[in-house]
Backbone and ligand atoms as CSV (ligand in chain L), in Angstrom:
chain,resi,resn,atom,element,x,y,z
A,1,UNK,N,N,99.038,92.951,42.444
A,1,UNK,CA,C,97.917,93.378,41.650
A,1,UNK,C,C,97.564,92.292,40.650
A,2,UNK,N,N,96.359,91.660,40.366
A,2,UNK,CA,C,96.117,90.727,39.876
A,2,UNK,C,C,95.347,91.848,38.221
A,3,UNK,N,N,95.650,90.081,37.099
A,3,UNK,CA,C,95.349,91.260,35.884
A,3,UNK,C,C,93.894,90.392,35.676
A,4,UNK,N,N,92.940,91.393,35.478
A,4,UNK,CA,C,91.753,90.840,35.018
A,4,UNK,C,C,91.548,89.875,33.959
A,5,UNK,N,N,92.383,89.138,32.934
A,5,UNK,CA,C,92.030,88.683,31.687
A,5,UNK,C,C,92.417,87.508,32.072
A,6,UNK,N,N,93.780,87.123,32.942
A,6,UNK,CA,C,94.083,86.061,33.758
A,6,UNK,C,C,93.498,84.970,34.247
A,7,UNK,N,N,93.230,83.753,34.116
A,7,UNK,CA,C,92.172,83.148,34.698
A,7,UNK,C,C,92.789,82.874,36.394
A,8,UNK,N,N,92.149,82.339,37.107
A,8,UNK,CA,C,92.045,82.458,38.495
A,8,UNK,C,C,93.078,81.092,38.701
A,9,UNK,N,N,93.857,81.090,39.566
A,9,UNK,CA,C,95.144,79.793,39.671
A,9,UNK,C,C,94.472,79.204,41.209
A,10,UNK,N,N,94.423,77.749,40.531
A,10,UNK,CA,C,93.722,76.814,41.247
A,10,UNK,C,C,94.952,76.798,43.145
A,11,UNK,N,N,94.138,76.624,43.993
A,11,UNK,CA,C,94.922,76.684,45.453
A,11,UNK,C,C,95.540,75.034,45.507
A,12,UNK,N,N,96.377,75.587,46.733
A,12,UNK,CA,C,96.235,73.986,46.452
A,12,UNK,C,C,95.446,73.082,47.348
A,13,UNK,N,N,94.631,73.217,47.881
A,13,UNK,CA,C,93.365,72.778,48.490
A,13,UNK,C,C,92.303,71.914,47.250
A,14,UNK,N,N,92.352,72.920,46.138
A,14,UNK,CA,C,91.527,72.189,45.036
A,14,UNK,C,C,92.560,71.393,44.352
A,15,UNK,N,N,93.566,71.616,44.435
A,15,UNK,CA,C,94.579,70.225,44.147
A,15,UNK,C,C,94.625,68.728,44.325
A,16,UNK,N,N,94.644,69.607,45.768
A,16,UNK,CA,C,94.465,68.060,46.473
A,16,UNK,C,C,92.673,67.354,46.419
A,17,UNK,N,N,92.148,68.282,46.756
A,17,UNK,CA,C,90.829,67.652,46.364
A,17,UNK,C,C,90.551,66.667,44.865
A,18,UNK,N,N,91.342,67.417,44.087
A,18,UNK,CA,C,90.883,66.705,42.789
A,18,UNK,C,C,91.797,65.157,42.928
A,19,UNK,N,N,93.058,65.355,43.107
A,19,UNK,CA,C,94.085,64.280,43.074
A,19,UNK,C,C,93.137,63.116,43.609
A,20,UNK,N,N,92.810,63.631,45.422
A,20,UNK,CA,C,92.088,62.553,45.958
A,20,UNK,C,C,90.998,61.944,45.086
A,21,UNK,N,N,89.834,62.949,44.512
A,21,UNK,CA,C,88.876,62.138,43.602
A,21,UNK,C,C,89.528,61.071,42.702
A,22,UNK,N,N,90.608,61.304,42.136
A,22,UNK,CA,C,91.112,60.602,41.151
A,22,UNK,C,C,91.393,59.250,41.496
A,23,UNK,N,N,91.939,59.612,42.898
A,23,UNK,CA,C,92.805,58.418,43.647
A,23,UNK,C,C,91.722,57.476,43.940
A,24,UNK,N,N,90.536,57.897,44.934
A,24,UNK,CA,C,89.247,57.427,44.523
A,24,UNK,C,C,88.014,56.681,43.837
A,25,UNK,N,N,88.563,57.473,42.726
A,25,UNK,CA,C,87.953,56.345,41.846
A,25,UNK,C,C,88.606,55.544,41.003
A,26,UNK,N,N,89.751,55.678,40.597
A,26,UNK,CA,C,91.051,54.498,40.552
A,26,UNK,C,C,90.627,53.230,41.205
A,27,UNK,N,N,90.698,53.397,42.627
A,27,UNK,CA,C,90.474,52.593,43.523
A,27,UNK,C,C,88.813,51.187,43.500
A,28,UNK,N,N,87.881,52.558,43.097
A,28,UNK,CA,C,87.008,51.981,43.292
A,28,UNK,C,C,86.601,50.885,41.825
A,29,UNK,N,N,87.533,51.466,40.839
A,29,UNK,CA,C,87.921,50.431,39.351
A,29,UNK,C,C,88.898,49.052,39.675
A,30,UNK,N,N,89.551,49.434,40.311
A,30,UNK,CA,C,90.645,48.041,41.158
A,30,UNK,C,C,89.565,47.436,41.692
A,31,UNK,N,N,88.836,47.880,42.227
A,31,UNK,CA,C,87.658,47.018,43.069
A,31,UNK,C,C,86.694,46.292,42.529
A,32,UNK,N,N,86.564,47.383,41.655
A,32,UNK,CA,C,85.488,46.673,40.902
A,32,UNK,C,C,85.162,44.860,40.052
A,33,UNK,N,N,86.993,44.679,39.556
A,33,UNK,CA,C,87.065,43.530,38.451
A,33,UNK,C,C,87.177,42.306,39.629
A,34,UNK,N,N,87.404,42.553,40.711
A,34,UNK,CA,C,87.551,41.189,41.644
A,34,UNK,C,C,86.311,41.011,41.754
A,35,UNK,N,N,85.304,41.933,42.380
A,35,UNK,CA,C,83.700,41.857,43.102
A,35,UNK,C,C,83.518,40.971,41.507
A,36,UNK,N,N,83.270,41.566,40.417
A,36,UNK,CA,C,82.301,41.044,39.418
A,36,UNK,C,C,83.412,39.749,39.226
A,37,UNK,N,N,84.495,39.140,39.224
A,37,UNK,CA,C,84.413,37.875,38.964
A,37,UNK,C,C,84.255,36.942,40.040
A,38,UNK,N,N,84.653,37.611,41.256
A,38,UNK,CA,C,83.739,36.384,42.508
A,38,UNK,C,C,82.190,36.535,42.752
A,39,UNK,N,N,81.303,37.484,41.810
A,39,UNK,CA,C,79.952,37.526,41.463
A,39,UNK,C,C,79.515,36.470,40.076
A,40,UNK,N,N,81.021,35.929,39.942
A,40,UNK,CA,C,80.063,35.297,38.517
A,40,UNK,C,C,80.291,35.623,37.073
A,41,UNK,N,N,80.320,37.096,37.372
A,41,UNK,CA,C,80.143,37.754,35.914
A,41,UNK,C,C,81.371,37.527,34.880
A,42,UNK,N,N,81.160,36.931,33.754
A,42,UNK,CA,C,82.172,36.402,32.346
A,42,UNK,C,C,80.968,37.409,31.076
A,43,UNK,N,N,82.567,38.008,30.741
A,43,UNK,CA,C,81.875,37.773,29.342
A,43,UNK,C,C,82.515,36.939,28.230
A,44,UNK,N,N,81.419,36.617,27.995
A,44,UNK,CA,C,81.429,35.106,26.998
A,44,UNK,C,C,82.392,35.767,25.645
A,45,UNK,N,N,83.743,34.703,25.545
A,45,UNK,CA,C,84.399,35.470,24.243
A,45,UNK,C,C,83.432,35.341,22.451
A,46,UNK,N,N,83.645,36.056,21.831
A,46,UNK,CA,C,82.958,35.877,20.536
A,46,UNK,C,C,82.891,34.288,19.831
A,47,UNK,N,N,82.225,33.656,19.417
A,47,UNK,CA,C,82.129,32.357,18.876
A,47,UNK,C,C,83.143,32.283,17.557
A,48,UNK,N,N,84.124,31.550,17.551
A,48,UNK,CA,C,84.770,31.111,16.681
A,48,UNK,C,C,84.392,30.267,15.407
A,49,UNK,N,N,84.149,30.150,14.105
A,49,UNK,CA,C,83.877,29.314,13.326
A,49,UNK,C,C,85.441,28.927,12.398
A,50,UNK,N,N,85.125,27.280,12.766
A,50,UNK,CA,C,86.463,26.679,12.434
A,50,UNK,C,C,85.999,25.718,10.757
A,51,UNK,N,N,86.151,25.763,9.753
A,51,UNK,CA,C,85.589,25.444,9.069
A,51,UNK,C,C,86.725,24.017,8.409
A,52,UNK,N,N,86.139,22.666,7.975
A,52,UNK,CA,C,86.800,21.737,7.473
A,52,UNK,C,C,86.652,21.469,6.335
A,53,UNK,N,N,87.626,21.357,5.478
A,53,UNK,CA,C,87.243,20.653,4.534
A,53,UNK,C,C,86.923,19.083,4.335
A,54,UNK,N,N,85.818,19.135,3.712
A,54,UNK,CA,C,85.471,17.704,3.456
A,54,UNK,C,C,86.327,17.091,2.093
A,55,UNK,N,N,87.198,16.010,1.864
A,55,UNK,CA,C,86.442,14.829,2.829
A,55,UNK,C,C,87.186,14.424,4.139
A,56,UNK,N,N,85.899,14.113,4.969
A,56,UNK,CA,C,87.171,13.967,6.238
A,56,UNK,C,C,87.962,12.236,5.826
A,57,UNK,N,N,88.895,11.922,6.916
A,57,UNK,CA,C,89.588,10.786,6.566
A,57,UNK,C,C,89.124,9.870,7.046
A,58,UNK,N,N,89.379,8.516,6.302
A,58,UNK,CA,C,88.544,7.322,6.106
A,58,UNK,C,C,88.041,7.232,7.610
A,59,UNK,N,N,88.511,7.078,8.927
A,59,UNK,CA,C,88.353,6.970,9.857
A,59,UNK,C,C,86.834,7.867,10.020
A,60,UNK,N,N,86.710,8.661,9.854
A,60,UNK,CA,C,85.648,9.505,10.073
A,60,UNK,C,C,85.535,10.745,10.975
A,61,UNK,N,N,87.034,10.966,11.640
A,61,UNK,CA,C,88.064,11.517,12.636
A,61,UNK,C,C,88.501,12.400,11.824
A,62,UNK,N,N,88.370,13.994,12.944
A,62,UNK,CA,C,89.524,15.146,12.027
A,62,UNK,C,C,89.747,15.530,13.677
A,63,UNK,N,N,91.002,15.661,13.990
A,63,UNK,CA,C,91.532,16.417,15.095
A,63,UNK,C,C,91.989,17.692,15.126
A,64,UNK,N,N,91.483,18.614,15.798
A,64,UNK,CA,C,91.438,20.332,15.303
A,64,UNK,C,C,92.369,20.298,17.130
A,65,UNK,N,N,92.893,21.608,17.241
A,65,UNK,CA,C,93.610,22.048,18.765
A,65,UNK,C,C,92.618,21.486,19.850
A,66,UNK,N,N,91.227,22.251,19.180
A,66,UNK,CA,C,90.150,22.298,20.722
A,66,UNK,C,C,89.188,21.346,20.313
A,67,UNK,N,N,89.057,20.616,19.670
A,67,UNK,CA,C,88.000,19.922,19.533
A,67,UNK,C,C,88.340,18.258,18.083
A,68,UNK,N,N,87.571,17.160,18.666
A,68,UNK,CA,C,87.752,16.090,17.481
A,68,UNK,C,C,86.397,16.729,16.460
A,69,UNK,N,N,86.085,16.497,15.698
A,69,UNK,CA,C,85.345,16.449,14.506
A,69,UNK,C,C,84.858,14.835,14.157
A,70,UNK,N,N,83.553,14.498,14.808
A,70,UNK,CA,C,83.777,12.958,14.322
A,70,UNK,C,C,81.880,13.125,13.115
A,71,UNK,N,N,81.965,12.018,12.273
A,71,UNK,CA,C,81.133,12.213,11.078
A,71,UNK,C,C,81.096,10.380,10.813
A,72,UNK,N,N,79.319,10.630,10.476
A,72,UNK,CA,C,78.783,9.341,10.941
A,72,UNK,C,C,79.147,8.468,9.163
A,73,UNK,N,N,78.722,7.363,9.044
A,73,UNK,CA,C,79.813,6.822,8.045
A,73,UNK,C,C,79.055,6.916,6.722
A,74,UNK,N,N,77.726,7.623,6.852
A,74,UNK,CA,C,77.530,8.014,5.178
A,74,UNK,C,C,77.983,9.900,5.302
A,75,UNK,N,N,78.798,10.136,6.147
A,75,UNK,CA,C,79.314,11.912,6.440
A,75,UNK,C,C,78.370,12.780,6.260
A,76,UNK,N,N,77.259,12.424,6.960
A,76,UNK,CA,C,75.853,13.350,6.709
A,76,UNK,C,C,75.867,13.856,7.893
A,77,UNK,N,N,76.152,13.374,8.889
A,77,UNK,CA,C,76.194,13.548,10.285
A,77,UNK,C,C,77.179,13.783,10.785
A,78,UNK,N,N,77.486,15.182,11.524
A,78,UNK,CA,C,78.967,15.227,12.144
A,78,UNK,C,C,78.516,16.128,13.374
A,79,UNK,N,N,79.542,15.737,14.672
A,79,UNK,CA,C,79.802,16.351,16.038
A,79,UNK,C,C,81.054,16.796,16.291
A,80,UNK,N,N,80.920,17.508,17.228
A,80,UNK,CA,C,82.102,17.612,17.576
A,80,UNK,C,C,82.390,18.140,19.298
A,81,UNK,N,N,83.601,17.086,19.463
A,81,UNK,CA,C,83.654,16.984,21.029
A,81,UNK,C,C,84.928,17.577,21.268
A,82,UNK,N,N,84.549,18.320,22.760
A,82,UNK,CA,C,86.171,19.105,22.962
A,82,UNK,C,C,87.169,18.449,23.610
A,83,UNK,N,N,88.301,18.555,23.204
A,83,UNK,CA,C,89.531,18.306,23.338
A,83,UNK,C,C,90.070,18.637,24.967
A,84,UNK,N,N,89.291,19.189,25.646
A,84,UNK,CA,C,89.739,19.611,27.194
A,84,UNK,C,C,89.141,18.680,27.900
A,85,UNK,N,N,90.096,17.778,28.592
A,85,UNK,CA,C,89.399,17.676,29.881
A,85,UNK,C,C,88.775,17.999,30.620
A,86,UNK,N,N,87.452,17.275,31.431
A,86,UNK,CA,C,86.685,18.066,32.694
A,86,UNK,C,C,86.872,18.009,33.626
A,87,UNK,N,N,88.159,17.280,33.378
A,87,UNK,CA,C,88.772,16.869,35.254
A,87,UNK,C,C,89.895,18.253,35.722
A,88,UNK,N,N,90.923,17.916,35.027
A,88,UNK,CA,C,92.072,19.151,34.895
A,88,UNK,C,C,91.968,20.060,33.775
A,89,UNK,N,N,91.639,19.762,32.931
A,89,UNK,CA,C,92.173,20.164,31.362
A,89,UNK,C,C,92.717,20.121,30.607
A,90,UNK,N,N,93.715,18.680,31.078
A,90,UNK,CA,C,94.485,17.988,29.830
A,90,UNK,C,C,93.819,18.240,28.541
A,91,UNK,N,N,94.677,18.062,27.461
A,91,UNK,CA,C,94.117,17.333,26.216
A,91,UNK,C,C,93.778,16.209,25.564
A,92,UNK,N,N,92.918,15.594,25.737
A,92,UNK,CA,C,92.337,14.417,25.186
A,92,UNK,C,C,92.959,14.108,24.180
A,93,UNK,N,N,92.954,12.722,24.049
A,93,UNK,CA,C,93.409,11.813,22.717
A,93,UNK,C,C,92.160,11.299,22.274
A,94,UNK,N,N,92.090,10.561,20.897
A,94,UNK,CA,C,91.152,9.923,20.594
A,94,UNK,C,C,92.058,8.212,20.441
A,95,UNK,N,N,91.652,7.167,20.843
A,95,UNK,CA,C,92.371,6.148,20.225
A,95,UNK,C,C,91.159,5.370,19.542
A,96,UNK,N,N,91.835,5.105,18.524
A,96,UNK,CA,C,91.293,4.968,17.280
A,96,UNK,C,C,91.005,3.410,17.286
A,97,UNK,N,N,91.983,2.795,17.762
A,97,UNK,CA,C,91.814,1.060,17.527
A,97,UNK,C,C,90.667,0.693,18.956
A,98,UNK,N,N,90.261,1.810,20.103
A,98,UNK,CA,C,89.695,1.119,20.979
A,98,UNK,C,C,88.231,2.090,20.805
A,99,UNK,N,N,88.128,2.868,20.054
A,99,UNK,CA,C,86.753,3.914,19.745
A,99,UNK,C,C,86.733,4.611,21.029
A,100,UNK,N,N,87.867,5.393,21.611
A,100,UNK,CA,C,87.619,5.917,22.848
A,100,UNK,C,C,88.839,7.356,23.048
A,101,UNK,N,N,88.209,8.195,23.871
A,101,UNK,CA,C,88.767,9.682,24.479
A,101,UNK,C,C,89.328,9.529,25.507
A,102,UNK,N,N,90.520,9.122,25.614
A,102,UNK,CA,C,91.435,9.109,26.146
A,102,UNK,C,C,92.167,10.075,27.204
A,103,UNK,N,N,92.306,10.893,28.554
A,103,UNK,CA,C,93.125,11.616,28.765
A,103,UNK,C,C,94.345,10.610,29.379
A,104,UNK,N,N,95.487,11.718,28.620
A,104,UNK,CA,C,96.873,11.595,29.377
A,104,UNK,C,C,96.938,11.362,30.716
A,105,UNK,N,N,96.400,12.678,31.359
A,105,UNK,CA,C,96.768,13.103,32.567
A,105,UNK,C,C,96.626,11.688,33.775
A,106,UNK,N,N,95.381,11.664,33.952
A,106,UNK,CA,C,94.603,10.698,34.699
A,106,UNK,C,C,93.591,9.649,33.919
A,107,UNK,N,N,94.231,9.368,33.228
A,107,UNK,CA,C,93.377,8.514,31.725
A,107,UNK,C,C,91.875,8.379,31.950
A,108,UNK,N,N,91.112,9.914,32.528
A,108,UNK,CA,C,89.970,9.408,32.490
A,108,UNK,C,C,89.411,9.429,31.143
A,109,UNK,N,N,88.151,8.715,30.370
A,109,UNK,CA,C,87.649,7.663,29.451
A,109,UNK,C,C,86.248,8.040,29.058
A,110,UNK,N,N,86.033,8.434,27.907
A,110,UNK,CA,C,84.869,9.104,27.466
A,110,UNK,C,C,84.621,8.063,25.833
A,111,UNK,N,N,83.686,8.314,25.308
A,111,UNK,CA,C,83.071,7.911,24.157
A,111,UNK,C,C,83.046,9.043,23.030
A,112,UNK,N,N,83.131,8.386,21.789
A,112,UNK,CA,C,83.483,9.405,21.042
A,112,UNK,C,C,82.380,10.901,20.958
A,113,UNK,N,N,81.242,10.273,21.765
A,113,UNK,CA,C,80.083,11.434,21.859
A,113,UNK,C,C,80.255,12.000,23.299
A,114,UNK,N,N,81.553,12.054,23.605
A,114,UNK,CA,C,81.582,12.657,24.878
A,114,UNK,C,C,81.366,12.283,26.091
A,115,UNK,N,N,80.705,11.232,26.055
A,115,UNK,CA,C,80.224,10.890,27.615
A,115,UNK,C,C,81.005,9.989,28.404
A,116,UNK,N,N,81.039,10.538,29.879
A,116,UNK,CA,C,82.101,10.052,30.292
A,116,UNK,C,C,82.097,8.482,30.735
A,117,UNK,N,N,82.844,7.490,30.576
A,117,UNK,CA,C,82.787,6.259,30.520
A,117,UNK,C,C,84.023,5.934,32.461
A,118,UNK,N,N,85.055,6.515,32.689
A,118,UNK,CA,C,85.430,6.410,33.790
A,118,UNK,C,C,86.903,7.408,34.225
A,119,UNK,N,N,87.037,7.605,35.324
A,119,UNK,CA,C,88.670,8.193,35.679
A,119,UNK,C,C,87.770,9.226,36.534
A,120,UNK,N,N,88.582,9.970,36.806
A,120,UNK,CA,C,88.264,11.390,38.061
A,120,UNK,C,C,87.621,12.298,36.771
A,121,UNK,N,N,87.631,12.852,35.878
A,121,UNK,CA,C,86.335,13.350,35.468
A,121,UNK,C,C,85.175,12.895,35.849
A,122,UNK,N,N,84.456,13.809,35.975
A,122,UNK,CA,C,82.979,13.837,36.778
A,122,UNK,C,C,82.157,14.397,35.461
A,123,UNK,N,N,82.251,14.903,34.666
A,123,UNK,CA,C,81.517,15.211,34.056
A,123,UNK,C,C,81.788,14.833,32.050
A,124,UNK,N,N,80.724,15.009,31.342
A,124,UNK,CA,C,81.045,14.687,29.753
A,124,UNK,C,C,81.756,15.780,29.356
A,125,UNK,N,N,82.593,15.675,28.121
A,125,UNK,CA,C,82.743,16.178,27.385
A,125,UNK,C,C,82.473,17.381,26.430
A,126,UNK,N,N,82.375,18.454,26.395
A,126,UNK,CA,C,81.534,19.802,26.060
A,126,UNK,C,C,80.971,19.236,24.282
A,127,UNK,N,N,80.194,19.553,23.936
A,127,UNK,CA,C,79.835,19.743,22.588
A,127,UNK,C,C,80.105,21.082,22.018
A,128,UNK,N,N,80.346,20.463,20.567
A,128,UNK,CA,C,80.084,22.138,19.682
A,128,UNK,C,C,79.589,21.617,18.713
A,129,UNK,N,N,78.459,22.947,18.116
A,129,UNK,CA,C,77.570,22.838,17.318
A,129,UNK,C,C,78.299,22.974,15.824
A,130,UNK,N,N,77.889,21.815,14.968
A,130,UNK,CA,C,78.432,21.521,13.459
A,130,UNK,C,C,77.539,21.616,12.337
A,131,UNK,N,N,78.230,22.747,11.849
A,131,UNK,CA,C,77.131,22.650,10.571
A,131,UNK,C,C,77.854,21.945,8.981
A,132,UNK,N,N,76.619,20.917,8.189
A,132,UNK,CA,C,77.364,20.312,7.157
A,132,UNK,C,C,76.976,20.799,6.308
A,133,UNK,N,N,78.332,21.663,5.592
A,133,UNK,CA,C,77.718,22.210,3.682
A,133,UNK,C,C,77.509,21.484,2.843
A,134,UNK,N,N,76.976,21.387,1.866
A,134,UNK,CA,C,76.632,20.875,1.035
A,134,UNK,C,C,76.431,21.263,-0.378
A,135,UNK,N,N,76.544,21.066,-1.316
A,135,UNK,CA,C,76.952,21.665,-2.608
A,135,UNK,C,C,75.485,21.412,-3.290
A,136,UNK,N,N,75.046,22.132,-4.520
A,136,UNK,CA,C,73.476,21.933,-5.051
A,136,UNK,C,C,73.589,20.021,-5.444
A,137,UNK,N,N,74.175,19.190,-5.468
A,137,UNK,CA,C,73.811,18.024,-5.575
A,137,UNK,C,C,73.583,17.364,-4.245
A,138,UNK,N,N,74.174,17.935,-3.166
A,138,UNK,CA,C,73.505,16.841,-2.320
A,138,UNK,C,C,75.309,17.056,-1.397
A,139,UNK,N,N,76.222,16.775,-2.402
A,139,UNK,CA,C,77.427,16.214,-1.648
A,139,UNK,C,C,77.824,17.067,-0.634
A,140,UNK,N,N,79.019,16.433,0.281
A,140,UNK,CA,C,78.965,16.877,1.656
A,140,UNK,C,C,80.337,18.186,1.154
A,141,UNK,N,N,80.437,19.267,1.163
A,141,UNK,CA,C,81.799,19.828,0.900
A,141,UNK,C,C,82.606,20.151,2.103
A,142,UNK,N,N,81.935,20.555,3.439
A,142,UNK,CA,C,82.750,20.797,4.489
A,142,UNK,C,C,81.762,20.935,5.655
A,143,UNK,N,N,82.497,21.076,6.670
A,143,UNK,CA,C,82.404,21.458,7.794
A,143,UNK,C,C,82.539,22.700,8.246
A,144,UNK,N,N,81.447,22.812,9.302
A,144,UNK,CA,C,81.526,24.421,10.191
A,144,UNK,C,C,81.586,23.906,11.660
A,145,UNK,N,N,82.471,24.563,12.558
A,145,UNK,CA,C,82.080,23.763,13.806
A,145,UNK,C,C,82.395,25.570,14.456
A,146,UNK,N,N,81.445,25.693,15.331
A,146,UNK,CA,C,81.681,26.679,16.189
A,146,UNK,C,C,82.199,26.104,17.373
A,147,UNK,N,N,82.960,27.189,18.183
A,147,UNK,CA,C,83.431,26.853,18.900
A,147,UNK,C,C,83.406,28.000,20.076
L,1,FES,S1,S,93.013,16.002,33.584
L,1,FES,FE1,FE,92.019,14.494,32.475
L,1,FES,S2,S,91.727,12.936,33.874
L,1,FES,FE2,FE,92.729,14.438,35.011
């Protein structure tokens, strides 16, 4: 005798039905993250702002993890070039006595503005955009470099 106030107890037919949906679309989420990255699809991580203090050193050179910081010699002007290789992804050197970007790996050879000068890199150097503060007189106080 069943009691009326009771709610109704699922069979197990709708058990399994539901499990399978579940299993289902589980599946079709596993599926999903391969299709969209052999489609292309990145999302771009949030922009980093790495900020320097000025003054940079006599050289005109500040070396950050991902990127040099270079600043033209009245420090009004500053770039900044990344530190990754475009060949493998070594980390670049800067050498200082020859004005040149150096990789370890396969010593391919770039200019301090990035561009590639020789080695198995095929391509320049990435840029990031630098912004120069400046204090109400004019003087340079730091650096912003996104990244
Ligand atoms: S990784 Fe830089 S030249 Fe090969």
């Amino acid at each position: 005798m069943n009691c009326p106030a009771s709610p109704p107890q699922p069979d197990r037919r709708s058990v399994l039905t539901h499990l399978l949906r579940w299993a289902a679309g589980l599946s079709g989420l596993a599926l999903l993250h391969p299709l969209l990255k052999f489609s292309g699809f990145t999302v771009r991580p949030k922009p980093k702002y790495i900020k320097i203090a000025a003054p940079l050193p006599r050289s005109g050179v500040h070396a950050e993890r991902e990127f040099f910081l270079f600043a033209s010699a009245d420090r009004s002007t500053a770039w900044a070039v990344s530190r990754t290789c475009t060949h493998l992804g070594c980390r670049v050197n800067f050498l200082e006595d020859k004005q040149l970007i150096e990789c370890p790996c396969h010593q391919s050879r770039f200019t301090p503005q990035g561009e590639r000068l020789a080695g198995p890199a095929q391509r320049n150097l990435p840029m990031f955009s630098v912004e120069v503060e400046q204090d109400a007189t004019g003087k340079v106080t730091g650096y912003v470099v996104t990244v």
